[in-house]
PDB file of N, CA, C and O in Angstrom:
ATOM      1  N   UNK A   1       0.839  -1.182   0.000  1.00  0.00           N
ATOM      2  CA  UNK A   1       0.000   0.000   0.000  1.00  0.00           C
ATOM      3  C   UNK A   1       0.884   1.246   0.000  1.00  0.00           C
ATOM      4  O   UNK A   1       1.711   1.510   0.873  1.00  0.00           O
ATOM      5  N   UNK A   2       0.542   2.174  -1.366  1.00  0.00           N
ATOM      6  CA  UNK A   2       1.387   3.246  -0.836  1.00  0.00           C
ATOM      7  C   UNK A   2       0.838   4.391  -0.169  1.00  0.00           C
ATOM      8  O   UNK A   2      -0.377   4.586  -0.180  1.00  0.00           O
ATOM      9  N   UNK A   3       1.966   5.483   0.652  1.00  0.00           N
ATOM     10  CA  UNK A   3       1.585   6.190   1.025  1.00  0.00           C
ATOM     11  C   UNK A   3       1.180   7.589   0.667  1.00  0.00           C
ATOM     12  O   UNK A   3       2.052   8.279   0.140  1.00  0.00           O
ATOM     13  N   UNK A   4      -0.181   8.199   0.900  1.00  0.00           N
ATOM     14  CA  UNK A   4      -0.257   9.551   0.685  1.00  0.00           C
ATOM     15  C   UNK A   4       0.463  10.727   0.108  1.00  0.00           C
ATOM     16  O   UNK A   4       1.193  11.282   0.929  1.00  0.00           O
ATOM     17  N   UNK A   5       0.452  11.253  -1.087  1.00  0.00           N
ATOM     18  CA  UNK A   5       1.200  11.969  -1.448  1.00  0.00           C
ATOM     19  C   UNK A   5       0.985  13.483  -1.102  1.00  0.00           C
ATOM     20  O   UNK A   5      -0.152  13.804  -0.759  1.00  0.00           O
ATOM     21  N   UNK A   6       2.048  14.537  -1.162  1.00  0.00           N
ATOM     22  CA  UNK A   6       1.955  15.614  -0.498  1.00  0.00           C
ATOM     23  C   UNK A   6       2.999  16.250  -1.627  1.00  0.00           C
ATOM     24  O   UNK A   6       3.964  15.764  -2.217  1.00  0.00           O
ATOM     25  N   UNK A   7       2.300  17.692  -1.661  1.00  0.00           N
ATOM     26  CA  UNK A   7       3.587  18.086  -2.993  1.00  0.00           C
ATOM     27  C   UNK A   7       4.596  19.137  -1.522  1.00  0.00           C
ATOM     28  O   UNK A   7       4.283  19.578  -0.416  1.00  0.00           O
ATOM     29  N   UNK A   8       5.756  19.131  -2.303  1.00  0.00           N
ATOM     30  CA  UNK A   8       7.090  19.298  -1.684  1.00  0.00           C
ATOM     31  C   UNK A   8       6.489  21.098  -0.869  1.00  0.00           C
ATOM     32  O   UNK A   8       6.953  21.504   0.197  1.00  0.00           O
ATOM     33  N   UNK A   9       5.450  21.858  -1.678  1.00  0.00           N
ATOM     34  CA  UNK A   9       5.279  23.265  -0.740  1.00  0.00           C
ATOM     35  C   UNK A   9       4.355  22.712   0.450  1.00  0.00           C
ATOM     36  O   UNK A   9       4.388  23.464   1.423  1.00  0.00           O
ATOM     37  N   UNK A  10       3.731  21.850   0.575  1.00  0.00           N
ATOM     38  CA  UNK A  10       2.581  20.529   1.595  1.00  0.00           C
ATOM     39  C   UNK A  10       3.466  20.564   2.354  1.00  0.00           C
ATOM     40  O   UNK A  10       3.056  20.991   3.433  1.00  0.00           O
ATOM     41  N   UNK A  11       4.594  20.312   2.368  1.00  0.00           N
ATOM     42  CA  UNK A  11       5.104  19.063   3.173  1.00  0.00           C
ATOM     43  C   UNK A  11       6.131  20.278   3.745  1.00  0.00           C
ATOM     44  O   UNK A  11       6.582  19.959   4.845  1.00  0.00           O
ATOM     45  N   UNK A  12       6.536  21.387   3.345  1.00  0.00           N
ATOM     46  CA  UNK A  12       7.234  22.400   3.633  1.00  0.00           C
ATOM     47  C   UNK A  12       6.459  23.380   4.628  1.00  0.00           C
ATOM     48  O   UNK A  12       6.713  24.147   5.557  1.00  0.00           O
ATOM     49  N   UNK A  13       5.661  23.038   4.093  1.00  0.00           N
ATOM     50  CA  UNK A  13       4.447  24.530   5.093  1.00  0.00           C
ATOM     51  C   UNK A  13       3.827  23.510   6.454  1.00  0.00           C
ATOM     52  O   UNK A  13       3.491  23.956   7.551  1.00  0.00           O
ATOM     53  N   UNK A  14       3.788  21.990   6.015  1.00  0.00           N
ATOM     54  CA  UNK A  14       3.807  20.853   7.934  1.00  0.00           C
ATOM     55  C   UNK A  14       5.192  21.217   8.589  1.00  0.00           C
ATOM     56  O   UNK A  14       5.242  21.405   9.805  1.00  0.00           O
ATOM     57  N   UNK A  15       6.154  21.305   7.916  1.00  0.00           N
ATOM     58  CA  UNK A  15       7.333  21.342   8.682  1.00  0.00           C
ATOM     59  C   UNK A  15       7.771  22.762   9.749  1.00  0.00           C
ATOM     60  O   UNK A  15       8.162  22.753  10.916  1.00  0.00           O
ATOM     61  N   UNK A  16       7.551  23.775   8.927  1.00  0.00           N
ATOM     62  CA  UNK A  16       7.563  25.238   9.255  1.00  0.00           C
ATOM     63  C   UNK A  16       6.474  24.829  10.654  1.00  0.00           C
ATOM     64  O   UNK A  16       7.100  24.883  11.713  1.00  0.00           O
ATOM     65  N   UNK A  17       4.874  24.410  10.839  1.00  0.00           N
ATOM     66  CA  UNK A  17       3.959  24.787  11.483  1.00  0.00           C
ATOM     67  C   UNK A  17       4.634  23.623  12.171  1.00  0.00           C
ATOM     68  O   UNK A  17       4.625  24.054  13.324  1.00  0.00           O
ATOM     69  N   UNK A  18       5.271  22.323  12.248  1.00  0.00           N
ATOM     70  CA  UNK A  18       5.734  21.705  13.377  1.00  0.00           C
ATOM     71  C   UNK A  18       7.070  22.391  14.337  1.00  0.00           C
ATOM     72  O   UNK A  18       7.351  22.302  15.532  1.00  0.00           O
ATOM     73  N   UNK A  19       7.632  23.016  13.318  1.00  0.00           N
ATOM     74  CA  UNK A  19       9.053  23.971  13.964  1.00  0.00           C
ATOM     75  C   UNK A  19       8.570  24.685  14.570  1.00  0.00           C
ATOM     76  O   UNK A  19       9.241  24.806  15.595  1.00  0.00           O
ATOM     77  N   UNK A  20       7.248  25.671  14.600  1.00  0.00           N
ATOM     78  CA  UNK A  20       7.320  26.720  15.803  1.00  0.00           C
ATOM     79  C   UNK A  20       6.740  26.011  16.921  1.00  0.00           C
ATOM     80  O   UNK A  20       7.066  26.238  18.086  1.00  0.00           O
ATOM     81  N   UNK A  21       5.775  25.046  16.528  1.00  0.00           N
ATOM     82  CA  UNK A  21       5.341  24.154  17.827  1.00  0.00           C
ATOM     83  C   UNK A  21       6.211  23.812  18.809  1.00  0.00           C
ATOM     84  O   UNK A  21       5.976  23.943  20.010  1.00  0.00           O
ATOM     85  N   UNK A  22       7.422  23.284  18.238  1.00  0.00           N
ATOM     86  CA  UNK A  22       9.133  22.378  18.721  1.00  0.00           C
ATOM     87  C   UNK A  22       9.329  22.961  19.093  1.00  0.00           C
ATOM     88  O   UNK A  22       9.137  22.887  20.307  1.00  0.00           O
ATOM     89  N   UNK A  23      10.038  24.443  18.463  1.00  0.00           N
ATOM     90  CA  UNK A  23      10.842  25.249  18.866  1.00  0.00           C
ATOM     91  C   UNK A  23      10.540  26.529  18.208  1.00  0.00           C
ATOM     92  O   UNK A  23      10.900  26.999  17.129  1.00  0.00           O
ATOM     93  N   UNK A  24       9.773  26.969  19.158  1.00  0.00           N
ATOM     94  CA  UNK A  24       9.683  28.672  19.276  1.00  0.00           C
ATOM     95  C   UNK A  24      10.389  29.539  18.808  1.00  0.00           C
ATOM     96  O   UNK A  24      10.168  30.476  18.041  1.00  0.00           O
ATOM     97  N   UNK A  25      11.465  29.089  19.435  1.00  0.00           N
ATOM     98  CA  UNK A  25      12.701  30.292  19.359  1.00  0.00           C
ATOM     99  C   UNK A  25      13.415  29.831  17.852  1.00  0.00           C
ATOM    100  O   UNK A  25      14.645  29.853  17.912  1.00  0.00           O
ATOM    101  N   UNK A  26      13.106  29.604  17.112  1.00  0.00           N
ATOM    102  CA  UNK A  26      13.759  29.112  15.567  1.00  0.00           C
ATOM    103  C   UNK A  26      13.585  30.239  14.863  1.00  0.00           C
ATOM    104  O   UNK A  26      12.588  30.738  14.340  1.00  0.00           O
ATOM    105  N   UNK A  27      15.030  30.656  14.947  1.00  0.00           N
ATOM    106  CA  UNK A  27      14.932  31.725  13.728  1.00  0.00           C
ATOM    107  C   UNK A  27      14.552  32.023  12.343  1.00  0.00           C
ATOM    108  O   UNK A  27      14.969  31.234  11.495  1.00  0.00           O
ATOM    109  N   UNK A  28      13.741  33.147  11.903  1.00  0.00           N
ATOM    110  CA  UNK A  28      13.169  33.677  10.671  1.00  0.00           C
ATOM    111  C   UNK A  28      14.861  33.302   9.469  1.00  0.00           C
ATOM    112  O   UNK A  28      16.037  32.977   9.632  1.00  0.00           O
ATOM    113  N   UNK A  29      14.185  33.536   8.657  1.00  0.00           N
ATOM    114  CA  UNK A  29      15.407  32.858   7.483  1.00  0.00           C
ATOM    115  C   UNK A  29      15.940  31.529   7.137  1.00  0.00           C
ATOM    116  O   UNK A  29      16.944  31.342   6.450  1.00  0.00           O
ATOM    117  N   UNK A  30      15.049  30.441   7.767  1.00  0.00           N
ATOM    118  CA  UNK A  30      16.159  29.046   7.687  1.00  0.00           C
ATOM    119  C   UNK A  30      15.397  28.986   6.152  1.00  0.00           C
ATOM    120  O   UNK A  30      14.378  29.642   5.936  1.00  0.00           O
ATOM    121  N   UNK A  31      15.987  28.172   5.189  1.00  0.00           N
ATOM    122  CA  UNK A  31      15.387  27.920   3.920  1.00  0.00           C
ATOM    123  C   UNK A  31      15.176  26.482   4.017  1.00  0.00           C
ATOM    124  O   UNK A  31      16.207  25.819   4.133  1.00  0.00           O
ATOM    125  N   UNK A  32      13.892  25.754   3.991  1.00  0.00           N
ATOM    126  CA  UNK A  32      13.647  24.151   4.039  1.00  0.00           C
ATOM    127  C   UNK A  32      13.596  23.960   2.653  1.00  0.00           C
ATOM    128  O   UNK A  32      12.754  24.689   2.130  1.00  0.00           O
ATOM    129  N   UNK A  33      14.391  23.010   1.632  1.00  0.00           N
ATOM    130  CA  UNK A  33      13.986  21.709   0.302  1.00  0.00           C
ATOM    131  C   UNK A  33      13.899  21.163   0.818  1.00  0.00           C
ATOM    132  O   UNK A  33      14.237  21.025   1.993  1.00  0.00           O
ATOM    133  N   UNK A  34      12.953  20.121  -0.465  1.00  0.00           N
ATOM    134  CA  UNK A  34      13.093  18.395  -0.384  1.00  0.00           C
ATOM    135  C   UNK A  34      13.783  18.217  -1.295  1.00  0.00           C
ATOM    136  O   UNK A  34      13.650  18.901  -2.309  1.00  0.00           O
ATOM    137  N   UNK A  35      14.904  17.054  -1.175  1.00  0.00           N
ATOM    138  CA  UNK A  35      15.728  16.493  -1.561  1.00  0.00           C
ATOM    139  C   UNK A  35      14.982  15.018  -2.119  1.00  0.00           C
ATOM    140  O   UNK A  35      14.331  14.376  -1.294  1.00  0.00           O
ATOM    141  N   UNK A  36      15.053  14.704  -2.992  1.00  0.00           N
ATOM    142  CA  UNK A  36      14.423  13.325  -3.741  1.00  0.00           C
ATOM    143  C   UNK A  36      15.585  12.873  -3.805  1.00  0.00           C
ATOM    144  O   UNK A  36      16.591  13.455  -4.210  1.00  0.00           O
ATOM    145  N   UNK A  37      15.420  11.224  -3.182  1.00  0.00           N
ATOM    146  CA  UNK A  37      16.646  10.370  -3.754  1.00  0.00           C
ATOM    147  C   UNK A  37      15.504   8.814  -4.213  1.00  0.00           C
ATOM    148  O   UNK A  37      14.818   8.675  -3.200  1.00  0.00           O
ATOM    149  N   UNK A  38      15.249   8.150  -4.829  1.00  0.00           N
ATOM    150  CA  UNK A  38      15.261   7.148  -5.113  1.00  0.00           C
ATOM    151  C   UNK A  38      13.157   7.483  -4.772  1.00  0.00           C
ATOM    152  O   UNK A  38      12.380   8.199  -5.403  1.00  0.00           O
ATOM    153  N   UNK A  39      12.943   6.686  -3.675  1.00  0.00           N
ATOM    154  CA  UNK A  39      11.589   6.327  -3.465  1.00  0.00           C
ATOM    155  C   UNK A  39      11.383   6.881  -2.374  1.00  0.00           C
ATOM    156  O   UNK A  39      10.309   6.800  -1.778  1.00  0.00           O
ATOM    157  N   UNK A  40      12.426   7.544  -1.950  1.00  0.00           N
ATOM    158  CA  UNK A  40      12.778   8.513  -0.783  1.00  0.00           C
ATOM    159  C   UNK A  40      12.771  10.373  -0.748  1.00  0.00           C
ATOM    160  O   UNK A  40      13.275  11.137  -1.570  1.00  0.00           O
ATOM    161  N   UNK A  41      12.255  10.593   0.108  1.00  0.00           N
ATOM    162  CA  UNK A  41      12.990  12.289   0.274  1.00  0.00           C
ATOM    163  C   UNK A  41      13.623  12.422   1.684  1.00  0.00           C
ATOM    164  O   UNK A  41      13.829  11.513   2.488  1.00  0.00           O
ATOM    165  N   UNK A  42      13.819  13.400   1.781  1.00  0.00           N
ATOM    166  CA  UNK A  42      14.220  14.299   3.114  1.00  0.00           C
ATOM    167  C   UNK A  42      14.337  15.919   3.076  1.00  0.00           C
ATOM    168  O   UNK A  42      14.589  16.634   2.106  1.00  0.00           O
ATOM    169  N   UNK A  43      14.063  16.302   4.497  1.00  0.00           N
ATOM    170  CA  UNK A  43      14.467  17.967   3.582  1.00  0.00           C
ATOM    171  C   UNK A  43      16.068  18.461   3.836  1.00  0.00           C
ATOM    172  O   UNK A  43      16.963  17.700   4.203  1.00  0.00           O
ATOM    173  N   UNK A  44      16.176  19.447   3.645  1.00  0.00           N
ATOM    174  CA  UNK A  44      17.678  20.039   3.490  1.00  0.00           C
ATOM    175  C   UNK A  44      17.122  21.886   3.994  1.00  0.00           C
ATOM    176  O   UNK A  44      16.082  22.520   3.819  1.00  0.00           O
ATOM    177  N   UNK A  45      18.377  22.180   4.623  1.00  0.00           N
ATOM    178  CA  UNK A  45      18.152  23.554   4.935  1.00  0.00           C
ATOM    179  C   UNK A  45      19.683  23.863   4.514  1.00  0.00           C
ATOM    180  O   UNK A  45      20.724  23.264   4.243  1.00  0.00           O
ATOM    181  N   UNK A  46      18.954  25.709   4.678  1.00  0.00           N
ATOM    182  CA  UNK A  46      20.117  26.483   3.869  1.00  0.00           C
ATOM    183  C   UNK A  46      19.928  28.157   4.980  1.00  0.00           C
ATOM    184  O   UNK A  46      18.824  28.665   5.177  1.00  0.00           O
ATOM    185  N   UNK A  47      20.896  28.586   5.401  1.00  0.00           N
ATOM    186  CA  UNK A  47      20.721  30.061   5.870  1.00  0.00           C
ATOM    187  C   UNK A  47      21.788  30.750   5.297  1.00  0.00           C
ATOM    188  O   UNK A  47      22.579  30.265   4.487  1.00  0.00           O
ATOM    189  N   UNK A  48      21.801  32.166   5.836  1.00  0.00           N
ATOM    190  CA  UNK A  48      22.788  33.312   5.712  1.00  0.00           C
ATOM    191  C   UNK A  48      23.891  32.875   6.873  1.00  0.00           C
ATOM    192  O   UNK A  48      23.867  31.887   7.607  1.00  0.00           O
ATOM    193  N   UNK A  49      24.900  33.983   6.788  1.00  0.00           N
ATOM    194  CA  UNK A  49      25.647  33.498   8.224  1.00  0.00           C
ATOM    195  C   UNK A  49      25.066  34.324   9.108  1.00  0.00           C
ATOM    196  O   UNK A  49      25.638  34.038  10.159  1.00  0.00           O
ATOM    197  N   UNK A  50      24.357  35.092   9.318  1.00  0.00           N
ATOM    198  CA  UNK A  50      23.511  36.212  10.470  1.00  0.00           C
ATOM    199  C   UNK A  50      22.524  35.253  10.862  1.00  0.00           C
ATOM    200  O   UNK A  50      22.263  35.465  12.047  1.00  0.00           O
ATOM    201  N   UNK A  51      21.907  34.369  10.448  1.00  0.00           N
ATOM    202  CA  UNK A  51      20.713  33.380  10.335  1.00  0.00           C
ATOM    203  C   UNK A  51      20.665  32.385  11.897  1.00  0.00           C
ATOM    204  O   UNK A  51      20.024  32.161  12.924  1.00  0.00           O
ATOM    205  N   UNK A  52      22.397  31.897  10.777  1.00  0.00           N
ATOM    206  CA  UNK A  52      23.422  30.448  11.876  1.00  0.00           C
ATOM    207  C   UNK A  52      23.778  31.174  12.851  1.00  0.00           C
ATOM    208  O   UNK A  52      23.544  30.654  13.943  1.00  0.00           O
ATOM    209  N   UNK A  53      24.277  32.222  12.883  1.00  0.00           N
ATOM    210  CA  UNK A  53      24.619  32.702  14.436  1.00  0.00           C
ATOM    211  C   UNK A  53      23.675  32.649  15.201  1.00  0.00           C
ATOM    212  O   UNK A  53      24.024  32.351  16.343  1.00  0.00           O
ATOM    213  N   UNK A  54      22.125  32.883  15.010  1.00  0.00           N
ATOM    214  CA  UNK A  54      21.111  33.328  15.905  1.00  0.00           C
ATOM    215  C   UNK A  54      20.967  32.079  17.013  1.00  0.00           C
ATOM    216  O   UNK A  54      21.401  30.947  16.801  1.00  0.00           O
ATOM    217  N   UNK A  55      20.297  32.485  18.199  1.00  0.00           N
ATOM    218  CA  UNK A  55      20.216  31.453  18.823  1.00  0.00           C
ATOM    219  C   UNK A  55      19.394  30.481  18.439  1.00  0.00           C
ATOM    220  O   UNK A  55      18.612  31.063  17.686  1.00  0.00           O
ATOM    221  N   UNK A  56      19.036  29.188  18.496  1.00  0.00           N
ATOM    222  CA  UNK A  56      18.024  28.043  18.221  1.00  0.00           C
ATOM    223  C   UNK A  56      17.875  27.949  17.237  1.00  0.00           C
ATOM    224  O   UNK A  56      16.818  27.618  16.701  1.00  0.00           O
ATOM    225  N   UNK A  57      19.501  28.372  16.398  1.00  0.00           N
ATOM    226  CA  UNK A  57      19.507  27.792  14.875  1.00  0.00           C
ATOM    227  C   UNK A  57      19.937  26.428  14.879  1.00  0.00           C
ATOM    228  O   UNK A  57      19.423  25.656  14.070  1.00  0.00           O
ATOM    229  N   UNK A  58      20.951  25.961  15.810  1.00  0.00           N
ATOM    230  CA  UNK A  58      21.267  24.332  15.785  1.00  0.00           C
ATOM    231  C   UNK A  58      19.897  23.788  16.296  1.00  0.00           C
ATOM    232  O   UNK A  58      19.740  22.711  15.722  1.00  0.00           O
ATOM    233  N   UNK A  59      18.948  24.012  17.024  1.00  0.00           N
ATOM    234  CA  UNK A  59      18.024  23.142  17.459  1.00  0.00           C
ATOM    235  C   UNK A  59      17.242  22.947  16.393  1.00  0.00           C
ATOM    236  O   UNK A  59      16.863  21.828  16.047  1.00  0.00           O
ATOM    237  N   UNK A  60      16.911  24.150  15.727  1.00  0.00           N
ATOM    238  CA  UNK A  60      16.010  23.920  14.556  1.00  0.00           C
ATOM    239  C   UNK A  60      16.265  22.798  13.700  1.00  0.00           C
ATOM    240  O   UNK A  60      15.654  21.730  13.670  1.00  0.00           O
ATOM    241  N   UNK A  61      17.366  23.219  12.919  1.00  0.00           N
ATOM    242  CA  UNK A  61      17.841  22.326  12.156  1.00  0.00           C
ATOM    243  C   UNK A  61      17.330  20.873  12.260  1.00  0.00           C
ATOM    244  O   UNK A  61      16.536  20.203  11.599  1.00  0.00           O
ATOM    245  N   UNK A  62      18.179  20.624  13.466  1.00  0.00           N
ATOM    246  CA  UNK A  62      18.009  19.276  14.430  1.00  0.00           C
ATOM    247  C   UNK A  62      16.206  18.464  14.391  1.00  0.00           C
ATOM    248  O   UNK A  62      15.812  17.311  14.214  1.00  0.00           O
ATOM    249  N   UNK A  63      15.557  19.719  14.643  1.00  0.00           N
ATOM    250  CA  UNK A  63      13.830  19.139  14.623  1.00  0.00           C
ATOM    251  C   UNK A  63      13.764  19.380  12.777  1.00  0.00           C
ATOM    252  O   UNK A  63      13.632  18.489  11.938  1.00  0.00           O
ATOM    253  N   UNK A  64      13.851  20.302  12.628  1.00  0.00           N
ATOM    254  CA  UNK A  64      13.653  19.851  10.957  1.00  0.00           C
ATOM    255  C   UNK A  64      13.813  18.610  10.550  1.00  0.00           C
ATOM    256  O   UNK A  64      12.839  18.067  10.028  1.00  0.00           O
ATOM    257  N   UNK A  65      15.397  17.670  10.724  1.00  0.00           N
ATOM    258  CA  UNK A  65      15.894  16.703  10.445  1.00  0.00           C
ATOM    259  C   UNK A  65      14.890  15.749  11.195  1.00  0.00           C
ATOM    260  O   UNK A  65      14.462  14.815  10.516  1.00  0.00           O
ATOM    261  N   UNK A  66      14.441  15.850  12.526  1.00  0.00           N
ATOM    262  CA  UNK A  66      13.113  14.842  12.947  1.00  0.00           C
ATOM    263  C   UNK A  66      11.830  15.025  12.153  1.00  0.00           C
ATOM    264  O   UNK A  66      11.251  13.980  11.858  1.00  0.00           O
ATOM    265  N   UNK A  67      11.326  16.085  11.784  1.00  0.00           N
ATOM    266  CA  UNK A  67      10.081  16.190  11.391  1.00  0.00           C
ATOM    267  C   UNK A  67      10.206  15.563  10.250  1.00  0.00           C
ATOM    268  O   UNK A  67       9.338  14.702  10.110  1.00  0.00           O
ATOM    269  N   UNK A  68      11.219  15.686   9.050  1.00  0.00           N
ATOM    270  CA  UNK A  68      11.310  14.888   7.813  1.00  0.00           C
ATOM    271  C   UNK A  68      11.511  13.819   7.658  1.00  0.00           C
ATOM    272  O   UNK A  68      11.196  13.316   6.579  1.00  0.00           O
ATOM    273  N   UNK A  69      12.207  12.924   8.823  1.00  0.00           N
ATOM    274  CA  UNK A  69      11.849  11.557   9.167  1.00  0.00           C
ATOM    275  C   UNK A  69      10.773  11.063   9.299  1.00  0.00           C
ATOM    276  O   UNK A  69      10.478   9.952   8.860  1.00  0.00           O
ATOM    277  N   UNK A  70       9.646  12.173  10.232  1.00  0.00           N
ATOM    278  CA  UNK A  70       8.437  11.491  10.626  1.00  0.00           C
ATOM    279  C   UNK A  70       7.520  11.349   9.352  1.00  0.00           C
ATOM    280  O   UNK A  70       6.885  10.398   8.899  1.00  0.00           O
ATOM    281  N   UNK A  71       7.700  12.723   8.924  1.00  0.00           N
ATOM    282  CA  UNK A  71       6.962  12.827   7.904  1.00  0.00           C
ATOM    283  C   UNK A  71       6.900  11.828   6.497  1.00  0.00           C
ATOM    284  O   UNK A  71       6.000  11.310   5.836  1.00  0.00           O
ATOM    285  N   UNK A  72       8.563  11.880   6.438  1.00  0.00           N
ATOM    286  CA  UNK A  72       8.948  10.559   5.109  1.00  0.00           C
ATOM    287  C   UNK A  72       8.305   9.788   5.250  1.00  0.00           C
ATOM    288  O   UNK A  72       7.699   9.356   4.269  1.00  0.00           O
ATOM    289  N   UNK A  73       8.021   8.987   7.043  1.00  0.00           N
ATOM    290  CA  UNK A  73       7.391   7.478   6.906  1.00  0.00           C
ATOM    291  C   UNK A  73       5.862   7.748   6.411  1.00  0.00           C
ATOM    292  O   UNK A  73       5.388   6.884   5.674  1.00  0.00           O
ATOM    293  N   UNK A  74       5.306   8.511   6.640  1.00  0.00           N
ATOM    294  CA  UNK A  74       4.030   9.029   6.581  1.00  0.00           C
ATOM    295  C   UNK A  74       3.600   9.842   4.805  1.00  0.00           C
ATOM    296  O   UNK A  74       2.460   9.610   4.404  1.00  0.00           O
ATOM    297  N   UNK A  75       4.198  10.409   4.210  1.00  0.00           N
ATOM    298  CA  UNK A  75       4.233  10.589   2.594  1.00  0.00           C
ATOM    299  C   UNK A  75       4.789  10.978   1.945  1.00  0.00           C
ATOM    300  O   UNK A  75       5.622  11.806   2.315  1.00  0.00           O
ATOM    301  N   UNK A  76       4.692  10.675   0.764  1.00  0.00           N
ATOM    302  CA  UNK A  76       5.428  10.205  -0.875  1.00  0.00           C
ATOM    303  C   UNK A  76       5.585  11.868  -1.063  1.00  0.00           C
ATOM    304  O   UNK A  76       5.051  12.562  -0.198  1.00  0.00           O
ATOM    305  N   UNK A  77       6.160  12.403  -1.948  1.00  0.00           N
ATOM    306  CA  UNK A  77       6.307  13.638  -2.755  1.00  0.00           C
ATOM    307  C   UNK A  77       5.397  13.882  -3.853  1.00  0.00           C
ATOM    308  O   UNK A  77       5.701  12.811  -4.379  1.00  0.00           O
ATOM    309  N   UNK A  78       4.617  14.318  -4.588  1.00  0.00           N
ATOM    310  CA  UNK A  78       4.173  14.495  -5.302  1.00  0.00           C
ATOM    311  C   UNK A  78       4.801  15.402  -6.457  1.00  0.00           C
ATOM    312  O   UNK A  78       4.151  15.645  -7.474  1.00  0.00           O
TER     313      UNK A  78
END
């Protein structure tokens, strides 16, 4: 059975609304893709260096990298 598909701005705009839930303090500017590899995605982030300095830029990241796990098991890319 496959799973539910979600197009890559879907699945970008769950991630953003799970990051402020996580973590509040996640600074304005992180840039989230999805990365397609095979039958797979994940996302990828990108900032400025004013961005990375801010505080609860490593945490973010960090829950980004969880939320796109959770989310992968849960749907396909469209």
């Amino acid at each position: 059975m496959s799973k539910p598909a979600k197009t890559e701005a879907e699945l970008i705009a769950m991630a953003r609304a799970q990051l402020k839930v996580h973590v509040p303090e996640a600074p304005d500017g992180i840039v989230i893709s999805v990365l397609r590899g095979g039958d797979s995605w994940e996302f990828r982030t990108a900032a400025d260096e004013a961005t990375v300095a801010k505080p609860g830029y490593p945490e973010a990241v960090a829950m980004i990298v969880q939320i796109g796990d959770h989310l992968g098991k849960q749907f396909d890319v469209s």
